[in-house]
C-alpha positions in Angstrom: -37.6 22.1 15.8 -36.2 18.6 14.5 -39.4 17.8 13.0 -39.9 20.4 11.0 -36.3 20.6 10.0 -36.5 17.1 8.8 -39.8 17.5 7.1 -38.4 20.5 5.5 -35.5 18.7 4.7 -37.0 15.4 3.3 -39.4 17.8 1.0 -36.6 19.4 -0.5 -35.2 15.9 -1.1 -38.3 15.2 -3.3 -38.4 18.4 -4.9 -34.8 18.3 -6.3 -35.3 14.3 -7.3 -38.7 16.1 -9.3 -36.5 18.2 -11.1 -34.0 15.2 -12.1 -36.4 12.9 -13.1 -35.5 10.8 -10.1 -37.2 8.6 -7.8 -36.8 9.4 -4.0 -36.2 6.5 -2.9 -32.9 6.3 -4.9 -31.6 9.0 -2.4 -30.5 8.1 1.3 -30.5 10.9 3.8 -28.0 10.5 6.4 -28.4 12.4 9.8 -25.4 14.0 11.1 -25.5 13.7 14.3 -22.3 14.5 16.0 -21.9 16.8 19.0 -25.5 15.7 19.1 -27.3 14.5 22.6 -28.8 11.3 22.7 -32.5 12.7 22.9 -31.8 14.6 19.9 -31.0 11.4 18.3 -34.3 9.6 19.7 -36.2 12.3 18.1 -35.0 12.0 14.8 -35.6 8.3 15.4 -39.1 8.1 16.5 -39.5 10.3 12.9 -38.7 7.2 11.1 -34.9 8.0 10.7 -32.7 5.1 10.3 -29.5 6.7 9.1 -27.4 8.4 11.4 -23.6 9.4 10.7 -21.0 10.4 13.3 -17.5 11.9 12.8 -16.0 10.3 15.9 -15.4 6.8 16.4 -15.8 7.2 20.4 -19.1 9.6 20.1 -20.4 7.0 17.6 -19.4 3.7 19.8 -21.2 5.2 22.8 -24.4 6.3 20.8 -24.7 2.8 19.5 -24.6 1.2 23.2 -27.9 3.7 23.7 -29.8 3.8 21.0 -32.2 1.4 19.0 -30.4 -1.8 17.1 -32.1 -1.4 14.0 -30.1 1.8 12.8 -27.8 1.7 10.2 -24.6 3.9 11.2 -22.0 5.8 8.9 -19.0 6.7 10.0 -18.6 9.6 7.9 -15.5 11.2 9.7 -11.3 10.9 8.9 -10.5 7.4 10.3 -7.3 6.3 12.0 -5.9 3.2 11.5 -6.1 2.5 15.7 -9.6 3.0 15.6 -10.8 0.5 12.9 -11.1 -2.6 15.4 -13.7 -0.6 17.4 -15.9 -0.2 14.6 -15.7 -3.3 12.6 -19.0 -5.2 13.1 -21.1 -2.0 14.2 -21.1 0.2 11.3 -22.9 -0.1 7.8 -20.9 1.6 5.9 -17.2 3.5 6.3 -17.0 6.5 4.2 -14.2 7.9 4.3 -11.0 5.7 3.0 -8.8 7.5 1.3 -5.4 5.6 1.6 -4.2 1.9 0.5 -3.1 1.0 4.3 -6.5 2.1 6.0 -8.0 -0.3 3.8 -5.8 -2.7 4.7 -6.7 -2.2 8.3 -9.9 -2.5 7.8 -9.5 -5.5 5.9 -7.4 -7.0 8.5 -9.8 -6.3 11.4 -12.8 -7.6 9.1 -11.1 -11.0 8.9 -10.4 -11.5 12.9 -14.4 -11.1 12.7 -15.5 -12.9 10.2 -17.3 -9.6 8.3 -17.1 -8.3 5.4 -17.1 -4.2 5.8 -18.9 -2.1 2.8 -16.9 1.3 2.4 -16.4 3.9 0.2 -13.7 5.9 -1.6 -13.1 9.7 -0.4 -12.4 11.9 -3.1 -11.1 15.1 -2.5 -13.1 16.8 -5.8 -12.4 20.2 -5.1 -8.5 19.9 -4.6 -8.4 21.1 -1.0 -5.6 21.3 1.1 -7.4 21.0 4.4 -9.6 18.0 3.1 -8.7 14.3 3.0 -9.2 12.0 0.0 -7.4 10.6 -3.2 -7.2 13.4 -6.1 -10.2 12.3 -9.4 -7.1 10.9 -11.0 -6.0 8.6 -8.6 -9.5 7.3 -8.1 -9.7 4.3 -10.6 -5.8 2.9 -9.7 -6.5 2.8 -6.1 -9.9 0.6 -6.2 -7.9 -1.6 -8.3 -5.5 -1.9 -6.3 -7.6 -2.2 -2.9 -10.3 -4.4 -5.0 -8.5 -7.7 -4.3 -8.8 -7.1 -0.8 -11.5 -10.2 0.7 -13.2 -8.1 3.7 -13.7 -4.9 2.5 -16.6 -4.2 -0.2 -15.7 -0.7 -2.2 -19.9 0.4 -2.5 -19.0 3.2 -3.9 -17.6 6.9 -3.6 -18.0 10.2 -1.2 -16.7 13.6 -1.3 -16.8 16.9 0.9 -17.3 19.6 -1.7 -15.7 23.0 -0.5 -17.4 25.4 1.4 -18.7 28.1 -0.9 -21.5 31.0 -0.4 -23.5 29.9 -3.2 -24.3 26.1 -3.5 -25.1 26.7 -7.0 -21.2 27.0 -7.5 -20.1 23.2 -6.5 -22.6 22.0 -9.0 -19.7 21.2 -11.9 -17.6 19.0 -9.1 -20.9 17.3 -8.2 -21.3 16.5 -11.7 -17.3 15.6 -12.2 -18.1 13.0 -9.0 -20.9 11.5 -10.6 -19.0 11.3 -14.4 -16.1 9.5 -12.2 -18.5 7.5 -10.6 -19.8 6.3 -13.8 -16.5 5.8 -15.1 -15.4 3.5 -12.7 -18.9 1.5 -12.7 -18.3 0.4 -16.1 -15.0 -0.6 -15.6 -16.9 -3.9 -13.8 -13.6 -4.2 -11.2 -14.1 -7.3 -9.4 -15.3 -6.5 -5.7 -16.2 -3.1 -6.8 -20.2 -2.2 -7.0 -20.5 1.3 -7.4 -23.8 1.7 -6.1 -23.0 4.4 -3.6 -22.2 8.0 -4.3 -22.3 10.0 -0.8 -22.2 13.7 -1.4 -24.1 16.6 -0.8 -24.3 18.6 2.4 -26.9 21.0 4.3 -25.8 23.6 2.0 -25.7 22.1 -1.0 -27.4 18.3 -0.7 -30.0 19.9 -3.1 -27.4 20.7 -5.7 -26.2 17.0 -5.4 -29.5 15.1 -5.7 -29.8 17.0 -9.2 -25.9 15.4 -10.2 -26.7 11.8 -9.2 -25.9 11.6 -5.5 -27.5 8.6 -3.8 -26.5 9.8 0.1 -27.0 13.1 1.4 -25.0 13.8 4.5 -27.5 16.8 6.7 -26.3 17.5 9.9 -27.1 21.5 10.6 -30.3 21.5 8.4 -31.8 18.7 10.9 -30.5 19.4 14.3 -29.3 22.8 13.9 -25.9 24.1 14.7 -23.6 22.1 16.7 -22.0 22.7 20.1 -18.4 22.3 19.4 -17.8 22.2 23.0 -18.6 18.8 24.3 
């Protein structure tokens, strides 16, 4: 099943960078694979997946002690500050910071090990209540103010677009993520480099390729539905 999933999955990839006049090799695809055994994982793997993303800092810690050291891993999942030091040194990239202080920490735990950690901006496009991230406004003030920061790297942005039943409907905040994303790119901040913009889901990862996204997060559409209840 995770073969043809993924095949199916990396197709549509192509098809929707065909439509936008983009190369598909300008698109990442991320696979989501929390709740997800191990085997599961080694699958994906052995079909030339190199990008997995985890929600958990535990789940993803243990995974990493298991599986192959040449994958690059996202943690893609709310962070709290008393989990940074576990990942620092582990992950490529840490999507989701979304307030001054987590940056901080991350910063701070970067330094005791002499890295420097690539993350990106969460941005709560769609104005949700239940979602984390800094409101489109907020966005440019913040990576100034995180930019002078020495051990974190701001790569770029990433957003969880609401939930909708057609995908086609999430297309205008895809495309007010990518404006914002341009925005801030040419405002050439000093430790900012803008090359990252992580959005798009198994629902609607389609719909975001065609607004600029450069990651595509695809859990479900690889592995199929999770088990909530390990």
């Amino acid at each position: 099943m995770i073969k043809e999933n993924l095949e199916q999955v990396r197709d549509n990839i192509r098809k929707a960078c065909e439509r936008a006049n983009r190369n598909p090799e300008e698109v990442t695809l991320i696979a989501v694979s929390k709740t997800k055994p191990v085997s599961d994982l080694q699958e994906a793997y052995e079909l030339d997946c190199r990008d997995f993303g985890e929600n958990k800092v535990q789940e993803l810690c243990d995974k990493i002690e298991v599986m192959p050291k040449d994958i690059s891993w996202h943690m893609i999942g709310h962070l709290q500050r008393n989990k940074v030091k576990y990942l620092i040194g582990k992950v490529k990239l840490i999507h989701s910071v979304e307030s001054v202080r987590l940056a901080e920490e991350i910063d701070k735990q970067s330094a005791k090990a002499g890295v420097v950690t690539p993350i990106l901006v969460e941005v709560n496009i769609g104005d949700e209540e239940s979602k984390f991230g800094l409101k489109p406004e907020e966005v440019i003030d913040f990576i100034r103010q995180i930019s002078t920061l020495k051990h974190i790297r701001v790569m770029g942005l990433m957003t969880v677009a609401p939930y909708v039943e057609k995908n086609e409907e999430n297309r205008e905040l895809f495309r007010k993520m990518y404006e914002l994303y341009i925005d801030i790119k040419n405002e050439n901040i000093d430790n900012v480099f803008m090359e990252i913009l992580s959005m798009g889901m198994t629902n609607d990862y389609e719909i975001a390729i065609e607004e600029g996204a450069t990651m595509v997060r695809v859990g479900t559409g690889i592995f199929g539905t999770r088990n909530y209840q390990i």
